[in-house]
N, CA, C and O of each residue as an XYZ file, in Angstrom:
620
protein
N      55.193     17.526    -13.632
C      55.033     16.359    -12.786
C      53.544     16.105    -12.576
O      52.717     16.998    -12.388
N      53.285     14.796    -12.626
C      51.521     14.377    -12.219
C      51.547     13.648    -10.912
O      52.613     13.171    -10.522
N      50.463     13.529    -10.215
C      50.637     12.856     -8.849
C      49.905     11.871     -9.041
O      48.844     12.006     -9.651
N      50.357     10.552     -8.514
C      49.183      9.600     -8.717
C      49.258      8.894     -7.639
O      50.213      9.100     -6.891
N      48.155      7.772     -7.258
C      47.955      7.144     -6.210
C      49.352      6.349     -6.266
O      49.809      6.256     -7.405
N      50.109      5.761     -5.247
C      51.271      5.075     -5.129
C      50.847      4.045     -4.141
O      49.696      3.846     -3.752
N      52.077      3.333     -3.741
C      51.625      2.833     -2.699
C      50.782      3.024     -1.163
O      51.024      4.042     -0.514
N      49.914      2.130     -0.690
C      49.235      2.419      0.443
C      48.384      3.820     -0.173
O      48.117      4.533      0.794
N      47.870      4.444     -1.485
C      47.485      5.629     -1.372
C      48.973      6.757     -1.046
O      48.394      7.799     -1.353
N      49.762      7.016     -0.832
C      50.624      7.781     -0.854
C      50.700      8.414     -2.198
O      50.611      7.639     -3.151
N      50.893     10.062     -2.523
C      51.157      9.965     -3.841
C      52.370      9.721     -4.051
O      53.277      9.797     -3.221
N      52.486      9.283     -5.651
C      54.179      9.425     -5.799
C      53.884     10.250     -7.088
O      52.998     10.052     -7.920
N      54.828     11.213     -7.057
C      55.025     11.880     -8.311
C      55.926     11.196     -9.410
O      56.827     10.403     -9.138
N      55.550     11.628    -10.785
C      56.067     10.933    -11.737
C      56.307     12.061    -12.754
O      55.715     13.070    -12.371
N      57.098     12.295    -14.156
C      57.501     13.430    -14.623
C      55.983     12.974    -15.435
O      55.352     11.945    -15.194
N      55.591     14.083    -16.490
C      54.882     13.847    -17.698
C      55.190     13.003    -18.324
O      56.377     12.684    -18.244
N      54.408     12.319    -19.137
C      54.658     11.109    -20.046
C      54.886      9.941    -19.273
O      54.481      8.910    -19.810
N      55.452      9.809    -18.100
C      56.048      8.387    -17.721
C      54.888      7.598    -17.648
O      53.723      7.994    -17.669
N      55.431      6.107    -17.536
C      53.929      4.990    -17.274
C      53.284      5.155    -16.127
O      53.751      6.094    -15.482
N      52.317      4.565    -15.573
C      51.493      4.053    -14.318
C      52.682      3.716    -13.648
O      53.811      3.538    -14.105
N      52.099      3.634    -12.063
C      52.873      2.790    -11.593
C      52.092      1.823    -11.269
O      51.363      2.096    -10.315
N      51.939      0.531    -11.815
C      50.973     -0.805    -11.514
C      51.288     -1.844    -10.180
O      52.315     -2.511    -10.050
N      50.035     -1.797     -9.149
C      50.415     -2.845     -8.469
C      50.823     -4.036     -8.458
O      50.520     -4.769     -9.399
N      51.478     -4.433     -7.568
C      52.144     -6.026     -7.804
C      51.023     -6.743     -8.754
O      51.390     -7.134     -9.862
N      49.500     -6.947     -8.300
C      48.611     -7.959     -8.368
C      47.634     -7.071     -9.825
O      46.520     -7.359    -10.263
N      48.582     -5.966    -10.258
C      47.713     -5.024    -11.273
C      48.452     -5.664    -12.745
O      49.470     -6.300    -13.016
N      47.380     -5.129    -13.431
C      47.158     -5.133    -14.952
C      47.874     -3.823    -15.708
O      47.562     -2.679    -15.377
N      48.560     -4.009    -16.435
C      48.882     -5.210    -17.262
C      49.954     -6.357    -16.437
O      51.058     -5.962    -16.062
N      49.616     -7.466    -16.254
C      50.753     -7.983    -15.158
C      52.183     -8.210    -15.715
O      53.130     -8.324    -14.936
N      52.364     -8.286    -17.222
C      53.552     -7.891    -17.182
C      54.503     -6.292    -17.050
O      55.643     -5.831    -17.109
N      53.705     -6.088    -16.931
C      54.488     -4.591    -16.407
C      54.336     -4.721    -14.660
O      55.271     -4.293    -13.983
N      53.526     -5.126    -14.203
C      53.497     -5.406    -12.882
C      54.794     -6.104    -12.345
O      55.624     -5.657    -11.554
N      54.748     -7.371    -13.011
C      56.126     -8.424    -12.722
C      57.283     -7.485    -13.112
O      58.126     -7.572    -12.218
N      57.768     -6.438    -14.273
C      58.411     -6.045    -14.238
C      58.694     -5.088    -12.985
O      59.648     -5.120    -12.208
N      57.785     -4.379    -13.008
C      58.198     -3.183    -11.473
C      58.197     -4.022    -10.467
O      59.085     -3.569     -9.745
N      57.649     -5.225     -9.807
C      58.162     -6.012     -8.841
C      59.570     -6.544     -8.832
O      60.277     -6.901     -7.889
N      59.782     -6.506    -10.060
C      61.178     -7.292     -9.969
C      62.265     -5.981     -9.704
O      63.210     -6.217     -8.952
N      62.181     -4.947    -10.157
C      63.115     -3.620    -10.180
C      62.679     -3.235     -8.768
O      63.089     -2.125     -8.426
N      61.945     -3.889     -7.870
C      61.606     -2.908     -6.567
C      62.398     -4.015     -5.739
O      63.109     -3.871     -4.745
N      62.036     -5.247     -6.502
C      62.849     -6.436     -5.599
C      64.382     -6.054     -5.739
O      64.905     -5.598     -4.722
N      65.127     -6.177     -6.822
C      66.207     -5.288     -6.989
C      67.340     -4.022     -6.129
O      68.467     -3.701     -5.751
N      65.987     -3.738     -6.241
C      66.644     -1.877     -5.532
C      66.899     -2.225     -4.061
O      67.982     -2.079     -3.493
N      65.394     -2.861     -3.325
C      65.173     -3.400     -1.879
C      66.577     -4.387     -1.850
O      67.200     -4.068     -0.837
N      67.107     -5.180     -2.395
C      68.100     -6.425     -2.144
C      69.483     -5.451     -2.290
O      70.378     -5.858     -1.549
N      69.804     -4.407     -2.981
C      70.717     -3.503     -3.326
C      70.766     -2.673     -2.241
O      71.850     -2.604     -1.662
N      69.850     -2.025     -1.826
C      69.595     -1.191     -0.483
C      70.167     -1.708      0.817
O      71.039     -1.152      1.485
N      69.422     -3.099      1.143
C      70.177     -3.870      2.271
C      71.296     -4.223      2.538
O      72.009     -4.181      3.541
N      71.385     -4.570      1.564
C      73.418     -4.983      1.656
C      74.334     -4.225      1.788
O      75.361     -4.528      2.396
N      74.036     -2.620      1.009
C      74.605     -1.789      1.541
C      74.617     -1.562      2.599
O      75.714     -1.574      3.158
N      73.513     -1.273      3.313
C      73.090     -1.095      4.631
C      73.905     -1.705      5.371
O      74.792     -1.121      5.994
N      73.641     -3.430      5.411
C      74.302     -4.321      6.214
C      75.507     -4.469      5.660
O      76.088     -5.241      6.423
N      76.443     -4.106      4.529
C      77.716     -3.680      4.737
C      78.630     -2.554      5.292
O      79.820     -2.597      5.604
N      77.680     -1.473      5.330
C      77.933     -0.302      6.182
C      77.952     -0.275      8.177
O      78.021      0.573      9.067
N      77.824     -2.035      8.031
C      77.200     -2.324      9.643
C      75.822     -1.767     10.060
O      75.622     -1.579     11.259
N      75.223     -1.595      9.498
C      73.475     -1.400     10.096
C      72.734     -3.011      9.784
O      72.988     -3.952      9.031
N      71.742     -2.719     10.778
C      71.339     -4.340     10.333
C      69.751     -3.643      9.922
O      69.023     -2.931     10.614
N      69.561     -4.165      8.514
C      68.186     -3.719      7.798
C      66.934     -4.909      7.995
O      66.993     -6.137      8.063
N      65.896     -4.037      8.047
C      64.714     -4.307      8.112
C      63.874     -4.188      7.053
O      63.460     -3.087      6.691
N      63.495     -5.496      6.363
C      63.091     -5.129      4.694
C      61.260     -5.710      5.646
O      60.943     -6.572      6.465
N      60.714     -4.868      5.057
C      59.073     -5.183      5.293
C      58.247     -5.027      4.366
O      57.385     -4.149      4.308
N      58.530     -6.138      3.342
C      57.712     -6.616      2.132
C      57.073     -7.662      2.054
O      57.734     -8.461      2.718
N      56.150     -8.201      1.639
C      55.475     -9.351      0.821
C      56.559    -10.087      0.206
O      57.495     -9.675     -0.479
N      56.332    -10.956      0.484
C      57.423    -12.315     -0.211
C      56.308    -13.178     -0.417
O      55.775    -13.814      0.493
N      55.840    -13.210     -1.993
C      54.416    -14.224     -1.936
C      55.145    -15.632     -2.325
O      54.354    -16.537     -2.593
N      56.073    -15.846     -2.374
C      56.536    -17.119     -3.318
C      58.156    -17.212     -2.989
O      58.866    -16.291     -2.587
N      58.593    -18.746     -3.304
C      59.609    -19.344     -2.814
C      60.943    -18.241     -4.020
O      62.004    -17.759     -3.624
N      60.400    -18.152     -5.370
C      61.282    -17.523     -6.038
C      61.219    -16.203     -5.652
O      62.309    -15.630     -5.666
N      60.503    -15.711     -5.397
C      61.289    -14.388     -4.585
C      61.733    -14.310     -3.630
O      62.546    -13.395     -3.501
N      61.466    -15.201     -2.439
C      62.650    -15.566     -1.578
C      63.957    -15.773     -1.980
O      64.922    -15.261     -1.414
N      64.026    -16.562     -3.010
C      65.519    -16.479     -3.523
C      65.937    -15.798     -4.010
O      67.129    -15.872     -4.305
N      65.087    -14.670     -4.385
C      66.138    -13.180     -5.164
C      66.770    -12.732     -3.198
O      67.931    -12.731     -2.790
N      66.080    -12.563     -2.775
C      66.455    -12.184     -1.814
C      67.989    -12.890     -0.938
O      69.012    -12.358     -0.507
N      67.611    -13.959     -0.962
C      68.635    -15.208     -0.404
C      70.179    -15.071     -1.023
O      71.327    -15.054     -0.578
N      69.411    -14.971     -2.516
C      70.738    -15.444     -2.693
C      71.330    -13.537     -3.262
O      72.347    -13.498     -3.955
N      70.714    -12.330     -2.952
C      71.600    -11.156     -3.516
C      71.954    -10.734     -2.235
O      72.741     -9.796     -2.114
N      71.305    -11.509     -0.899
C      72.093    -11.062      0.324
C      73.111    -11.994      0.745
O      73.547    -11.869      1.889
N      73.529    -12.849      0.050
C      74.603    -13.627      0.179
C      74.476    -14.218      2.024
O      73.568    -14.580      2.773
N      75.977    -14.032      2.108
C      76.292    -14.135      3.292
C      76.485    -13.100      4.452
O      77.423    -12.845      5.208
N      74.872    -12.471      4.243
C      74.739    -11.538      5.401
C      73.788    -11.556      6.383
O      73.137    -10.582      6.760
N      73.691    -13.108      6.950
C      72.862    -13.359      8.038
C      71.422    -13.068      7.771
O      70.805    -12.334      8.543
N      70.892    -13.557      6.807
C      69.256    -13.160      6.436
C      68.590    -14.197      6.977
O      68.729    -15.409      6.812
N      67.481    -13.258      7.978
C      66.784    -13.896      8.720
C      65.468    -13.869      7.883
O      65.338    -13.010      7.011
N      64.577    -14.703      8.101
C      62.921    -14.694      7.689
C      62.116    -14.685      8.618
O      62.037    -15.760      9.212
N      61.239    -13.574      9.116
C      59.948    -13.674      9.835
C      58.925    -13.216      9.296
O      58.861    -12.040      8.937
N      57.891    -14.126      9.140
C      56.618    -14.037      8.456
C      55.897    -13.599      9.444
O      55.929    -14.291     10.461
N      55.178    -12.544      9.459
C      54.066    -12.228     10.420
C      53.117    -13.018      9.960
O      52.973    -12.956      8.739
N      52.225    -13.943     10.687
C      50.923    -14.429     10.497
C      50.141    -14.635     11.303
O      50.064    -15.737     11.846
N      49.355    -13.633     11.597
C      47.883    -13.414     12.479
C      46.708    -14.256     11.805
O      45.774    -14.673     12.491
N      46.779    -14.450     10.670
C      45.614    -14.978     10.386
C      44.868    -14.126      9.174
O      45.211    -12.951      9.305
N      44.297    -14.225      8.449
C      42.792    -13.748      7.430
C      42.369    -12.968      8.413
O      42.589    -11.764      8.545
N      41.663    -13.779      9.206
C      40.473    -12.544      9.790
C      41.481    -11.742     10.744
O      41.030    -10.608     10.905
N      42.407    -11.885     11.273
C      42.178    -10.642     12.020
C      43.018     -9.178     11.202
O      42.944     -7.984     11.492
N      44.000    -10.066      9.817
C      43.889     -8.875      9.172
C      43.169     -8.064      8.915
O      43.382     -6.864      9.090
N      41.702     -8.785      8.228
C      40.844     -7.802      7.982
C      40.445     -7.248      8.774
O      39.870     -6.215      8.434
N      40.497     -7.606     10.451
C      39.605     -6.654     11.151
C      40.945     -5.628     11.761
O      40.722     -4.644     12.467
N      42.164     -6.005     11.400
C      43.131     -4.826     11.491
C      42.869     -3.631     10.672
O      42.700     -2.426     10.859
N      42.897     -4.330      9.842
C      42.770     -3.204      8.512
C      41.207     -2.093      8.757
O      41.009     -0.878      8.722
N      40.423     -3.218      8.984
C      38.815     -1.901      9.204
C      39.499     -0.826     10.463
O      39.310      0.390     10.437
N      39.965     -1.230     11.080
C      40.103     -0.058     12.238
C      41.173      0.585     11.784
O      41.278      1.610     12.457
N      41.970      0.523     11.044
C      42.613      2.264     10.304
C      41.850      2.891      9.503
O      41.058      2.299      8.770
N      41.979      4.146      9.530
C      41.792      4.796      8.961
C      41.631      4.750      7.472
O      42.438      4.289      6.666
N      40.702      5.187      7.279
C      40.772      5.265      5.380
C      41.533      5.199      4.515
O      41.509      4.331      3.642
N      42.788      6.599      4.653
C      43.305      6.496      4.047
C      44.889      5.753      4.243
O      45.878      6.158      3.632
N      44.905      4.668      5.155
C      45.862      4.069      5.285
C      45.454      2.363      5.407
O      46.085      1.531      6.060
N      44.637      2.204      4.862
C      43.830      0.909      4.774
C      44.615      0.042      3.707
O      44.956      0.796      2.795
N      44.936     -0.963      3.528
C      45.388     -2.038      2.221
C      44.160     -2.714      1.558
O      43.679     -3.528      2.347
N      43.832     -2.688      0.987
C      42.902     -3.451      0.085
C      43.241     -4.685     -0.623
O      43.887     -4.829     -1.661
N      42.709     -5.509      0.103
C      43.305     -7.135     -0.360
C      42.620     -8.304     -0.047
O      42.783     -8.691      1.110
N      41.956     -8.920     -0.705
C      40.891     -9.843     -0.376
C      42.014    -11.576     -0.855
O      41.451    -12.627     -1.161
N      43.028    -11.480     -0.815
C      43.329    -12.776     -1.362
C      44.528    -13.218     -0.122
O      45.661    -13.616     -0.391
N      43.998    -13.048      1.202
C      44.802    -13.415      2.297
C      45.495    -15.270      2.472
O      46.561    -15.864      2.633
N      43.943    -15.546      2.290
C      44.444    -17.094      2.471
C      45.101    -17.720      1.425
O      45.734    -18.730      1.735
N      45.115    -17.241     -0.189
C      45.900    -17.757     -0.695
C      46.882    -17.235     -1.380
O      47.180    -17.515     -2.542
N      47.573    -16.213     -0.439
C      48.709    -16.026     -0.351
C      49.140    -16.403      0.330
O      50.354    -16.374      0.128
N      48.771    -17.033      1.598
C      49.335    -17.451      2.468
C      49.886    -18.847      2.273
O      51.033    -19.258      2.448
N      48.709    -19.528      1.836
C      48.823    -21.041      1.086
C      50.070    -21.049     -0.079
O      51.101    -21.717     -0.007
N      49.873    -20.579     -0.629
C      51.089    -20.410     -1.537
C      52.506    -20.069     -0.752
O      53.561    -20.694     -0.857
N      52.287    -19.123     -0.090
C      53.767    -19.167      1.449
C      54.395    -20.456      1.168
O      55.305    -20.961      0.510
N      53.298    -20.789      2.134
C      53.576    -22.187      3.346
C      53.740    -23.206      2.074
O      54.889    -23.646      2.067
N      52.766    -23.838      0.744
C      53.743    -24.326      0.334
C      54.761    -24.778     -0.411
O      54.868    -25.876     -0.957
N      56.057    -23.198     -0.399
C      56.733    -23.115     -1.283
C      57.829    -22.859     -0.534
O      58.942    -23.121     -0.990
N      57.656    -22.257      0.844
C      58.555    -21.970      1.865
C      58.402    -22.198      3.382
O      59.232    -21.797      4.198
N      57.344    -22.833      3.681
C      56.863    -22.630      4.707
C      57.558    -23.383      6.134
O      57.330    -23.371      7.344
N      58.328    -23.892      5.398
C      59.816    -24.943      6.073
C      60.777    -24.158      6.338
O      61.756    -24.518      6.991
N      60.611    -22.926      5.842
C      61.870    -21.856      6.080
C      61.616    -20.670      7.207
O      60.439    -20.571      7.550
N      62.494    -19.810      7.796
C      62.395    -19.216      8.797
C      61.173    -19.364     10.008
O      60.484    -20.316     10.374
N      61.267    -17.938     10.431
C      59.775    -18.189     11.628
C      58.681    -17.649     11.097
O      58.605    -16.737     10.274
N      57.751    -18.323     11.666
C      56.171    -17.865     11.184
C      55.690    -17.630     12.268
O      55.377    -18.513     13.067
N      55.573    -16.546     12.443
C      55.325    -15.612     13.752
C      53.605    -15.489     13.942
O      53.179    -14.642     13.157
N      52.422    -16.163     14.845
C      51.510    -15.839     14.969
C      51.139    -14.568     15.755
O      51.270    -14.715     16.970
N      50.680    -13.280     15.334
C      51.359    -12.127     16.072
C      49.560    -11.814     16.028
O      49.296    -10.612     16.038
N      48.516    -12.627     15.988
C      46.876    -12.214     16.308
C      46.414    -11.795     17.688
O      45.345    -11.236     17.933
N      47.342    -12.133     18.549
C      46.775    -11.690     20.016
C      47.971    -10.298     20.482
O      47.819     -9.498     21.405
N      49.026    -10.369     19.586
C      49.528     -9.112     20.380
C      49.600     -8.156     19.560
O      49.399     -8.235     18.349
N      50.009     -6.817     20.421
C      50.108     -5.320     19.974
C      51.138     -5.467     18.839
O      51.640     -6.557     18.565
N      51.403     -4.443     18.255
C      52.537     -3.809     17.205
C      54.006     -3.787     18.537
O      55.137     -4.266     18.457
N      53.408     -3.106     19.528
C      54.540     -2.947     20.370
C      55.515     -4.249     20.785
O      56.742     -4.304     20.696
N      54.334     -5.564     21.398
C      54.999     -6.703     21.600
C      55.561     -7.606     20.617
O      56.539     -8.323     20.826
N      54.768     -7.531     19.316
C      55.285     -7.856     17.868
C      56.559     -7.538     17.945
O      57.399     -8.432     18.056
N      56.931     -6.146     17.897
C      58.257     -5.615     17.375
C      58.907     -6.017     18.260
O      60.065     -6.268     17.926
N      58.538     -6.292     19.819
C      59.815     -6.814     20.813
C      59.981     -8.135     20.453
O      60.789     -8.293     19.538
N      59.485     -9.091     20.874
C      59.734    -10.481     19.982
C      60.595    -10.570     18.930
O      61.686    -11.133     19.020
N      60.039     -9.879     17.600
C      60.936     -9.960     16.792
C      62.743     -9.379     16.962
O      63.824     -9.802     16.552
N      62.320     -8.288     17.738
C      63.804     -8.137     18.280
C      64.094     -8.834     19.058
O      65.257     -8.584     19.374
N      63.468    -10.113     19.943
C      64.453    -10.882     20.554
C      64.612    -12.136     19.958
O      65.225    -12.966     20.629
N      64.249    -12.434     18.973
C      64.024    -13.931     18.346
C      64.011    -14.349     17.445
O      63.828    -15.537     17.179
N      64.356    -12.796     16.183
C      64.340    -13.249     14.519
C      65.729    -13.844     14.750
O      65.923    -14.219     13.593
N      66.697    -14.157     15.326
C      67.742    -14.330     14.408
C      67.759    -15.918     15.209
O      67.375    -16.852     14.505
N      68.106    -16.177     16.367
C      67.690    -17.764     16.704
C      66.438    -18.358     16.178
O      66.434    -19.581     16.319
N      65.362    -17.870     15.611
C      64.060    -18.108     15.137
C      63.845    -18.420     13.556
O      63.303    -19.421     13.086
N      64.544    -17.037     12.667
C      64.223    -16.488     11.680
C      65.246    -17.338     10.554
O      65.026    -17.434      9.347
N      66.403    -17.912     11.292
C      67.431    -18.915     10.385
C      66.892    -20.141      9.768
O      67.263    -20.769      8.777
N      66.188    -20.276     10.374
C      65.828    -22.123     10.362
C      65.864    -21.674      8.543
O      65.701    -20.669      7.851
N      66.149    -22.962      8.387
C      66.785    -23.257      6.804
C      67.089    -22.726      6.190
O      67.001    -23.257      5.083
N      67.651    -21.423      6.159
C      68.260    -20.113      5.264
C      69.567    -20.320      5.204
O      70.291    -19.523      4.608
């Protein structure tokens, strides 16, 4: 087994011989688009179980674009899928991000136009949560009181 950087810096182990594991936004991008799409996959496979087992799941991924919203949409069928976009803003990501720690930092300089691309491909859909003035703590309460009257709008 070799260890290599994974996500967030985490290692993930991999046997000998296997490929990289390439970030979404990494080279070669078709191998990228491929492992996005098998992670999109597994994540849409995961939930439904979940939320057919009666748990209600919490997927906390990047959705840069309207077509991956619809992998999502349409492999969770009819199981109440809500959308909440956290959006604080560019800057205060980045100044989130400087105050962790090193090795739990994201490295990502292309905030605003991912965001732009969001808004307009989906940005008519669920809630877009401005979450720049509050804690993680009040974030997460909100969202527990308001993704699902909030998070429907056009889903």
């Amino acid at each position: 087994m070799r260890a290599y950087a994974g996500w967030r810096g985490y290692p993930l182990a991999l046997p000998c011989g296997a490929p990289y594991v390439v970030w979404a936004l990494g080279e070669p991008a078709e191998e990228a688009d491929r492992q996005t799409r098998l992670c999109n996959d597994n994540i849409v496979g995961l939930a439904a179980a979940f939320a057919d087992a009666g748990f209600t799941p919490v997927i906390d991924w990047v959705v840069p674009d309207r077509a991956q919203l619809d992998l999502y949409v349409e492999g969770l069928g009819e199981r109440h899928l809500a959308l909440v976009v956290l959006d604080p803003g560019g800057d205060v990501c980045r100044r989130r991000n400087e105050l962790r720690v090193p090795e739990e930092r994201f490295l990502f300089d292309g905030h605003e136009a991912l965001v732009a691309t969001m808004r307009a491909t989906f940005g008519e859909l669920g809630w877009w949560f401005d979450t720049s003035a509050l804690t993680p703590e009040e974030t997460a309460g909100r969202v527990l009181a308001h993704a699902y009257d909030l998070g429907r709008r056009g889903l």
